[in-house]
Backbone bond lengths (Angstrom), bond angles and torsions (degrees), N, CA, C in turn:
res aa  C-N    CA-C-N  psi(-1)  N-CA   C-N-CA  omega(-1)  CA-C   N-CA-C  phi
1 X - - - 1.461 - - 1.528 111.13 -
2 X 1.429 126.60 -44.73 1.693 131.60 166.26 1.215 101.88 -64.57
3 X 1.305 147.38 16.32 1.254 119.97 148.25 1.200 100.23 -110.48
4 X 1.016 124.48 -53.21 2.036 125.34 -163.65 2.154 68.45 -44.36
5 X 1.185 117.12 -95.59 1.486 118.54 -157.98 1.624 109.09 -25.38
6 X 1.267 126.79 -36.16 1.466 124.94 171.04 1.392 118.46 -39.09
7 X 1.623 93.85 -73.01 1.743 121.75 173.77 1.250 110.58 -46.29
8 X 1.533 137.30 -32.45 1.149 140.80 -170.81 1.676 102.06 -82.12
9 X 1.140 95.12 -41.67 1.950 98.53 -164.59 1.530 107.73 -74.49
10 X 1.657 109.48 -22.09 1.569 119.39 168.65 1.283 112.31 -42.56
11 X 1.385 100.63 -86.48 1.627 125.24 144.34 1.080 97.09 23.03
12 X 1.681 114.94 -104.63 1.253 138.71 -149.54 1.710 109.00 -63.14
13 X 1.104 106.93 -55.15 1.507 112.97 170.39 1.715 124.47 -36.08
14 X 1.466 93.73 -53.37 1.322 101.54 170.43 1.699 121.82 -42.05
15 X 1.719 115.74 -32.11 1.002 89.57 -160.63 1.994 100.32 -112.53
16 X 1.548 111.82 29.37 1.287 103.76 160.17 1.427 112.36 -108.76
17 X 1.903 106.32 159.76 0.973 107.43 -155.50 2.003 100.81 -111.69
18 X 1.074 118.06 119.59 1.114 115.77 177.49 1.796 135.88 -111.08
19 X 1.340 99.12 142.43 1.645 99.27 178.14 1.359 107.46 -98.46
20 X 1.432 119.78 111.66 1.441 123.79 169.20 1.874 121.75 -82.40
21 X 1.104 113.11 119.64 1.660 113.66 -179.37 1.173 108.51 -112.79
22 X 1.779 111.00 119.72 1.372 122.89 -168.63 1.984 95.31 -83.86
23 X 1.498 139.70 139.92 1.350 120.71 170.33 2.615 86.94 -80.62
24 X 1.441 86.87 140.48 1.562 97.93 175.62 1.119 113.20 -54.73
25 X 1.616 145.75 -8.22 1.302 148.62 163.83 1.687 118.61 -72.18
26 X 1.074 121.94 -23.42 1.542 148.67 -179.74 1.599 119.09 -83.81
27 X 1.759 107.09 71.40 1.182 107.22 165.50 1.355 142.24 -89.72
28 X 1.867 101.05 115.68 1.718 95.39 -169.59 1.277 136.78 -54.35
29 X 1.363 109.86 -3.50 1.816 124.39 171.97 1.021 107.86 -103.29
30 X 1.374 126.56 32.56 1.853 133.91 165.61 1.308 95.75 -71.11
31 X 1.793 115.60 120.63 1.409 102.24 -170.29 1.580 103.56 -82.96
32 X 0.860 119.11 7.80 2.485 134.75 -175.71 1.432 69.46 -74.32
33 X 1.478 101.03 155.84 1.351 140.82 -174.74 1.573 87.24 -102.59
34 X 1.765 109.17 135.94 1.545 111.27 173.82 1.539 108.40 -102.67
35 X 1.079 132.99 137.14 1.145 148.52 165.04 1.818 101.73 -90.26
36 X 1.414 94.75 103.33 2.000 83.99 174.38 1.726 90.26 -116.31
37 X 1.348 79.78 158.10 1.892 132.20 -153.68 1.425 98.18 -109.60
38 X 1.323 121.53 111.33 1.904 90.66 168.50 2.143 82.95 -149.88
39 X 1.050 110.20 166.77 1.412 107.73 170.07 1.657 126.81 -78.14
40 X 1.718 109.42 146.57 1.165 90.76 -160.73 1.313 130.04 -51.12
41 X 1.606 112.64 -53.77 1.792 108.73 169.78 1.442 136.61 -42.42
42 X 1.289 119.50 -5.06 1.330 116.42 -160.91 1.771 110.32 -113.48
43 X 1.849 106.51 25.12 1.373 115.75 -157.08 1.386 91.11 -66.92
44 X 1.312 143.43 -75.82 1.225 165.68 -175.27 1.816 104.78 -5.56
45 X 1.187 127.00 -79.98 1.066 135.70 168.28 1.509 112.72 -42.44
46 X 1.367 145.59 -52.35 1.117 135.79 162.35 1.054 130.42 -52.68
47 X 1.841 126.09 6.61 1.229 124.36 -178.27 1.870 98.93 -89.85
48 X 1.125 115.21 -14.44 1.719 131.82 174.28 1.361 99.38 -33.50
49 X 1.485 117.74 -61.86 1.531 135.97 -136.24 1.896 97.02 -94.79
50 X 1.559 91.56 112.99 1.714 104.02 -173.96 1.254 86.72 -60.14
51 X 1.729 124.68 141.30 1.065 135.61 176.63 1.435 106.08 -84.84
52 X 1.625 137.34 168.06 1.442 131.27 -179.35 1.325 93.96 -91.42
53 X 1.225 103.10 -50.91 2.222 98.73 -176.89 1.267 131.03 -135.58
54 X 1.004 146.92 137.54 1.283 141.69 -174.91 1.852 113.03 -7.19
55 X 1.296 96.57 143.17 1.742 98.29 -169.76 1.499 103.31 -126.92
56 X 1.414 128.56 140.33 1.504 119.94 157.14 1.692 94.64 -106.65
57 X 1.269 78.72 -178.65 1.705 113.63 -178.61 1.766 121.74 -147.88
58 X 1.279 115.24 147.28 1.792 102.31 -170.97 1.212 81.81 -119.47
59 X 1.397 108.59 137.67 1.621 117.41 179.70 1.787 94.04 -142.90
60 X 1.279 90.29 149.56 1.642 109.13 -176.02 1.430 116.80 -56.26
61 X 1.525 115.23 140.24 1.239 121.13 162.54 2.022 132.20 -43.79
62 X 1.124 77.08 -39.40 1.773 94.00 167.86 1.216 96.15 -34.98
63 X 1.703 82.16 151.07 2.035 106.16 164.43 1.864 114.41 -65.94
64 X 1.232 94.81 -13.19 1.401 107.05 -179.54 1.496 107.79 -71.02
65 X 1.438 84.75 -56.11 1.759 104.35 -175.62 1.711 109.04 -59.27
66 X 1.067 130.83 -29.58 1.540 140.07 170.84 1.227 99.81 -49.24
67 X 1.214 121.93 -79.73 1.789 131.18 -165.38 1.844 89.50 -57.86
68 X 1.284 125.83 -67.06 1.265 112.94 -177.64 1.954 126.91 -33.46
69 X 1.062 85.55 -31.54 1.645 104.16 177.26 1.681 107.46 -71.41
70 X 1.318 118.59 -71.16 1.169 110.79 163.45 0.998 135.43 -15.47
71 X 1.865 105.81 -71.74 1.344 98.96 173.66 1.464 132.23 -84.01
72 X 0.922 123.32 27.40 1.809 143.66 153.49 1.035 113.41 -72.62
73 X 1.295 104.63 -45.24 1.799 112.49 -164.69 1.712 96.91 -63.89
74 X 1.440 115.75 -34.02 1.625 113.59 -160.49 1.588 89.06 -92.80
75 X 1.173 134.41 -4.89 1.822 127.78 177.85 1.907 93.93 -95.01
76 X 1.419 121.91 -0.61 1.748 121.36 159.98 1.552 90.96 91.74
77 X 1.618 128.03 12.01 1.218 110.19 177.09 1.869 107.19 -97.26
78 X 1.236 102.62 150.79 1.636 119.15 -176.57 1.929 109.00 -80.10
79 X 1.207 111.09 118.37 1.778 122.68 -169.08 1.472 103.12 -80.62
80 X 1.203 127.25 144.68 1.323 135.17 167.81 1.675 93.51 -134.92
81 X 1.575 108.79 145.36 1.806 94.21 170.59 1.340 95.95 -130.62
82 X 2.073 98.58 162.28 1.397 110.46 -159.04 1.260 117.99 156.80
83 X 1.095 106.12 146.43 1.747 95.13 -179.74 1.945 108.77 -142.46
84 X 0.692 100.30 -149.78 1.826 130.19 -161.40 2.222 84.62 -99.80
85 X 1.391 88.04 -50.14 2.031 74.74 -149.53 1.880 88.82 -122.82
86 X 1.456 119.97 6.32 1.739 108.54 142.58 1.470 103.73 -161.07
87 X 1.478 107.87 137.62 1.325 156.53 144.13 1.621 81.13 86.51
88 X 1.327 123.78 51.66 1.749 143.33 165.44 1.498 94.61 -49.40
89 X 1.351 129.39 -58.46 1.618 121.11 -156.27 1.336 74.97 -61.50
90 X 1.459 118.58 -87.83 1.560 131.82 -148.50 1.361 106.79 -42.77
91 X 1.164 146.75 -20.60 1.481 144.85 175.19 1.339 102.66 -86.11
92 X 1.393 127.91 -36.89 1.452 123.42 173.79 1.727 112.04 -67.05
93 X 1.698 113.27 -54.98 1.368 96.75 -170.60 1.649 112.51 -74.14
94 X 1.828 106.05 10.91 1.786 82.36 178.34 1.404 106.21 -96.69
95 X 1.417 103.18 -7.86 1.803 97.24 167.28 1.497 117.32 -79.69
96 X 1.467 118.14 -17.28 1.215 113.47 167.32 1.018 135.94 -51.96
97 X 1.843 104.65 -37.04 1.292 134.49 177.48 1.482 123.87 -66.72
98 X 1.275 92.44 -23.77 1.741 108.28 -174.54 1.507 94.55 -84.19
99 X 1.006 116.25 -74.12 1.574 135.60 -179.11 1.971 98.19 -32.36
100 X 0.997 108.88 -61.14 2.246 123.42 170.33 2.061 76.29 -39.86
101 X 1.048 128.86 -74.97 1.152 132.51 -138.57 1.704 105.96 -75.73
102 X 0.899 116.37 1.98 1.749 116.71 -164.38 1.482 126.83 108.65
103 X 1.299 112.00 -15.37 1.500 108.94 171.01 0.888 125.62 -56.11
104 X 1.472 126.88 177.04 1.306 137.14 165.47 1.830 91.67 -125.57
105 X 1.402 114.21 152.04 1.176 131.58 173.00 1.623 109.41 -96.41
106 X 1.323 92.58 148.11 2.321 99.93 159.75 1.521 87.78 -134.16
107 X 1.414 84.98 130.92 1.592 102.87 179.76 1.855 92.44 -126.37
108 X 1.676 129.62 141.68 1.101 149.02 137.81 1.509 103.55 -46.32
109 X 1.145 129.34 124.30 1.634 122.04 -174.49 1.632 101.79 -107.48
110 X 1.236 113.55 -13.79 1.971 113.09 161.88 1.445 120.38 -81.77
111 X 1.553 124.42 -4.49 1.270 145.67 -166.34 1.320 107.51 79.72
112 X 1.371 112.51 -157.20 1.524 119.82 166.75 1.172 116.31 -89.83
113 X 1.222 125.59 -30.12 1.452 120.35 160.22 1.546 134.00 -106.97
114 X 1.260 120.92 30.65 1.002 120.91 -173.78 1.330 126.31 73.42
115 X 1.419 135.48 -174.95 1.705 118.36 10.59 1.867 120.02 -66.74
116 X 0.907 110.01 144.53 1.947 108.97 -165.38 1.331 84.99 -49.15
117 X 1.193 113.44 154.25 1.556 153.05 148.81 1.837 90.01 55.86
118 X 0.682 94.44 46.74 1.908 95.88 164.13 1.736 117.55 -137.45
119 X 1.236 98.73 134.73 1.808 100.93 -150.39 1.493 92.50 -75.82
120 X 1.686 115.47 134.12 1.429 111.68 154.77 1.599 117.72 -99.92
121 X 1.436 99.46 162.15 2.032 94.81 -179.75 1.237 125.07 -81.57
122 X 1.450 112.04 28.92 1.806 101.34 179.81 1.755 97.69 -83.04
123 X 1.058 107.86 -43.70 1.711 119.05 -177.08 2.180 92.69 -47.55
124 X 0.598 109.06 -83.46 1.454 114.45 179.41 1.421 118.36 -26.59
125 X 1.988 108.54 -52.84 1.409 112.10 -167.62 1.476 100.06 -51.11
126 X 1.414 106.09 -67.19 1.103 137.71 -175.83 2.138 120.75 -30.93
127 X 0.770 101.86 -39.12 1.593 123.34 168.77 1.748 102.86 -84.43
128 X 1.414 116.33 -37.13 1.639 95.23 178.25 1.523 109.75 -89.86
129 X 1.214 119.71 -3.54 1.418 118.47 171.84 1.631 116.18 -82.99
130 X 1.161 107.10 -30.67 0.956 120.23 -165.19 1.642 107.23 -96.45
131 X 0.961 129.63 -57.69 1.416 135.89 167.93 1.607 109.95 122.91
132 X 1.286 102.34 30.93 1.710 121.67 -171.46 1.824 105.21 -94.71
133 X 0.864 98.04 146.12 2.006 108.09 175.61 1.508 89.26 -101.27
134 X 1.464 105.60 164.47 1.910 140.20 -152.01 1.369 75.37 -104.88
135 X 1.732 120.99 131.18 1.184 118.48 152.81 1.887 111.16 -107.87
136 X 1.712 128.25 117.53 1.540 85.99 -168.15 1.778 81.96 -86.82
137 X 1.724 76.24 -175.23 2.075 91.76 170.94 1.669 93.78 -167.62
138 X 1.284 98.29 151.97 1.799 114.98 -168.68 1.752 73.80 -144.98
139 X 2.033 86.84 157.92 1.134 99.52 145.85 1.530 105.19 -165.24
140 X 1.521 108.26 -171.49 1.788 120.37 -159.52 1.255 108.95 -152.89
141 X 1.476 117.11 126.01 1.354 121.34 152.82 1.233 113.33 -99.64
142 X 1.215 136.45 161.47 1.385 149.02 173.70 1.495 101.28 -82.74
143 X 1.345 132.32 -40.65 1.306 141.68 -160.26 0.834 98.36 -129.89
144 X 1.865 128.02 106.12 1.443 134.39 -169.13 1.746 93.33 -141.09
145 X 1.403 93.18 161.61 1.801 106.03 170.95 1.538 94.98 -121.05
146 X 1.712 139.67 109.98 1.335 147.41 166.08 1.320 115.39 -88.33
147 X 1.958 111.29 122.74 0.916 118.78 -164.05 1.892 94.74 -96.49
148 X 1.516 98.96 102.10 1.513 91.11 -149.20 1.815 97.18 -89.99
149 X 1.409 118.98 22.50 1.605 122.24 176.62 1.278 112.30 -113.07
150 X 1.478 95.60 -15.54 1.795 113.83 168.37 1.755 107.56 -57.68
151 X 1.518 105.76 144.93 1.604 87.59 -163.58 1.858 103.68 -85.11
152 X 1.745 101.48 -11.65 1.629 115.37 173.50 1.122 117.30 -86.06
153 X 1.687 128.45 17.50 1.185 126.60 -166.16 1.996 117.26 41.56
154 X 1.431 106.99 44.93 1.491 96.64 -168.27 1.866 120.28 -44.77
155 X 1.078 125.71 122.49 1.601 126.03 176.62 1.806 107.37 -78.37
156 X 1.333 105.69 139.32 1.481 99.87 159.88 1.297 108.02 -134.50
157 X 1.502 112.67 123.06 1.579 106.60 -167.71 1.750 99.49 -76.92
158 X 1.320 110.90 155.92 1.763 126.60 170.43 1.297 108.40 -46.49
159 X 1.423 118.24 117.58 2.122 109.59 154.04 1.394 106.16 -17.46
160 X 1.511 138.44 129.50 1.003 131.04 125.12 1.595 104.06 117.49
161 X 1.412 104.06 -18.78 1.789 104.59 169.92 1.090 130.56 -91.39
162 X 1.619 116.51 153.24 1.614 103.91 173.76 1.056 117.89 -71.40
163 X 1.864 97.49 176.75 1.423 94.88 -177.13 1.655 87.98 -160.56
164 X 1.113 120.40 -174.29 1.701 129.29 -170.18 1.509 119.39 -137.17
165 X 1.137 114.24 149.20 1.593 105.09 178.09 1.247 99.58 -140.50
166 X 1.446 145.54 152.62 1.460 149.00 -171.17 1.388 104.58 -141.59
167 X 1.528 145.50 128.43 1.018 145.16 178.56 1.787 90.07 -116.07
168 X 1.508 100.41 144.01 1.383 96.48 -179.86 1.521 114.89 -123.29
169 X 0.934 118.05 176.76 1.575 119.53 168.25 1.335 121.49 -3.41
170 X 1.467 114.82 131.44 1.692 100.17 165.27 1.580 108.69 -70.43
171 X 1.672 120.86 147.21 1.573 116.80 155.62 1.321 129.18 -117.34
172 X 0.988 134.41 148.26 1.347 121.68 -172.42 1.353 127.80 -81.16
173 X 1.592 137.28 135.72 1.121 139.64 -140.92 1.848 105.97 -58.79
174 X 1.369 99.72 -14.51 1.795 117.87 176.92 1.460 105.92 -52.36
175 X 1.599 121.94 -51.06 1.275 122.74 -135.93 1.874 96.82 -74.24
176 X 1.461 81.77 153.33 1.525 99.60 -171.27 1.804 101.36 -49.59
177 X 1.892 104.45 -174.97 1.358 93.39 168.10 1.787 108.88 -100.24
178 X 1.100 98.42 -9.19 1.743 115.22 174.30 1.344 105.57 -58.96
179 X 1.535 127.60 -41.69 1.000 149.83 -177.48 1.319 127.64 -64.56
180 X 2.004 94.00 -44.70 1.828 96.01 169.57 1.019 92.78 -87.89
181 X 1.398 158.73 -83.33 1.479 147.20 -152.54 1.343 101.03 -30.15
182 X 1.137 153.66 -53.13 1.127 157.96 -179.53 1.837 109.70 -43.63
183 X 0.858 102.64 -55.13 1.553 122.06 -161.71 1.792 96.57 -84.21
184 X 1.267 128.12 -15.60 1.574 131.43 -163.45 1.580 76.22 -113.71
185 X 1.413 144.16 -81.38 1.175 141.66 167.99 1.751 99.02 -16.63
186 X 0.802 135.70 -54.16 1.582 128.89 -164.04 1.641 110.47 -81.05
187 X 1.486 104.56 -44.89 1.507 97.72 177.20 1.654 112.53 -75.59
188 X 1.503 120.47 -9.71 1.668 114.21 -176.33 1.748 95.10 -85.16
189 X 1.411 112.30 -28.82 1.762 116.97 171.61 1.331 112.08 -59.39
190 X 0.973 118.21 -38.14 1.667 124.84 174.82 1.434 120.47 -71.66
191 X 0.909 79.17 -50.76 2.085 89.66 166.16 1.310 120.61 -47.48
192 X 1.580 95.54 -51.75 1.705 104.83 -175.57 1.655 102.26 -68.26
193 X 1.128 130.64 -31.41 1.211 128.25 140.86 0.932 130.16 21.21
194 X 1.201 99.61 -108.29 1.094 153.04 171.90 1.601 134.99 -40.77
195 X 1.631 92.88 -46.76 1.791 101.13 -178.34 1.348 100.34 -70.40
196 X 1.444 106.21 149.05 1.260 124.77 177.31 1.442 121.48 97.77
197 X 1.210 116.29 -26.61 1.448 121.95 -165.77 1.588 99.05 -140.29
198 X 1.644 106.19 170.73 1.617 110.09 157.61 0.946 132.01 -105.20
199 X 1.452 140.06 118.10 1.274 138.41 -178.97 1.838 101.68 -41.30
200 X 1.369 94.67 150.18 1.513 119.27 152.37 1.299 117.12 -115.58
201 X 1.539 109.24 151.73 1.205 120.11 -162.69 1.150 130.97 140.39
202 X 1.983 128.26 -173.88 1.190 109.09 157.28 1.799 96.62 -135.64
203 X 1.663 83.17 39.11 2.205 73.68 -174.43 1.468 120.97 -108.75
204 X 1.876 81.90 22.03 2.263 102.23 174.08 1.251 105.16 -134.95
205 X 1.335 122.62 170.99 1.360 133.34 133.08 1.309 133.38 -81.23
206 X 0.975 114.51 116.65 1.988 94.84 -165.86 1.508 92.78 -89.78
207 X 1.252 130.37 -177.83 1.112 157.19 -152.18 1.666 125.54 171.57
208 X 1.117 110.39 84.38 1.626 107.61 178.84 1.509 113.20 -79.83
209 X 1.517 130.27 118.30 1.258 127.54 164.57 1.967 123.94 -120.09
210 X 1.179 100.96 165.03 1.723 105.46 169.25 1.004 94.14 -113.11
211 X 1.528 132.04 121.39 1.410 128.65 140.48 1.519 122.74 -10.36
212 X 1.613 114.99 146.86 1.295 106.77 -162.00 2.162 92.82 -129.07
C-alpha cells in the first residue's frame, strides 16, 4: 500500500507548480548538515524544493508509519524509524548518524503528535548532537483541501496549483524552542505571502521549479 501511495503522490506532485524563496542569509554550500523544521501539516508542498543532499526522515514504528516510509522512500527521501514514546533515543541517534554522515535531516517541528504549531525538541536534540544548524521552512497554497478533523490540520494543495515554499535563516542548534517556533511561524507567514504571486525585490532568491 506505501508504494502504490508513493507512486501516486509522485504523480500528483509532479503536477504543482511552485515558487521556492531562499531568505539571502541561507547558504546552500554550508558544509553543517541542515536540520529543516517546517510544521507538521504543511509536508506536501515542501516536497517541490530540490533538496541540496540526500535527506532522512524519522517516521514512526506504527503500521501507519510502515506505509508512510514507503512512500518517502519513492519522494528520494532516506527512512530512519522511531518515535517520541518507542525506541525515541534509537530513532534519534540514527539520524544523528546520518546527519555525522552527510545528510541533511526533515524534522516535523510540532512532533508527530502535536500540540499544532508548538515546537518539540527532537528537531533541536538532533542538530546539537550532530553539529547541524535549524533550517525553518513554511509553505502555502492558495488552493488547498483541509483535513480539518486532522489534529495537524493536514493541507492538500489542488492538482495543478501553485503553491510556495520559504526556507529561512540558518539557527543555531542553541536557539531556544520559543525561538524556533517563532522562526517556522515566520517562514510559513512568508510563504503565505508569497503563494500566488512573485515577490519583488532583492531580499530573496526566487527559484521557479516543477516537482520532479
Amino acid at each position: 500500500m506505501g508504494t502504490v501511495l508513493g507512486a501516486v503522490a509522485r504523480l500528483y506532485l509532479a503536477t504543482l507548480r511552485a515558487l521556492v524563496v531562499l531568505d539571502p542569509a541561507l547558504d546552500l554550500g554550508d558544509p553543517r548538515p541542515f536540520v529543516l523544521c517546517f510544521w507538521h501539516g504543511d509536508q506536501l508542498p515542501l516536497f517541490c524544493w530540490k533538496r541540496r543532499r540526500p535527506t532522512v526522515a524519522l517516521v514512526s514504528l506504527s503500521p501507519d508509519g510502515q506505509m508512510q516510509a514507503r512512500a518517502l522512500c519513492w519522494q528520494g527521501l532516506a527512512v530512519e524509524r522511531g518515535s517520541t514514546s518507542r525506541a525515541g533515543a534509537r530513532g534519534l541517534f540514527a539520524i544523528v548518524r546520518r546527519l555525522r554522515a552527510g545528510y541533511d535531516a526533515a524534522f516535523a517541528g510540532d512532533g508527530p503528535r502535536g500540540p499544532i504549531h508548538v515546537a518539540a525538541p527532537g528537531a533541536r536534540a538532533a542538530a546539537e548532537l550532530a553539529g547541524a544548524v535549524l533550517v525553518p521552512m513554511g509553505s502555502a497554497a492558495p488552493h488547498a483541501l483541509t483535513l480539518k478533523k486532522a489534529w495537524d490540520q493536514f493541507r492538500i494543495p489542488l492538482p495543478f496549483t501553485r503553491v510556495a515554499v520559504h526556507l529561512g535563516a540558518p539557527l543555531p542548534a542553541s536557539t531556544s524552542l520559543d525561538e524556533l517556533e517563532a522562526a517556522i511561524a515566520q517562514a510559513s507567514s512568508l510563504a503565505e505571502r508569497s503563494a500566488g504571486m512573485i515577490p519583488s525585490g532583492h531580499d530573496a532568491v526566487l527559484r521557479r521549479a516543477r516537482c520532479a
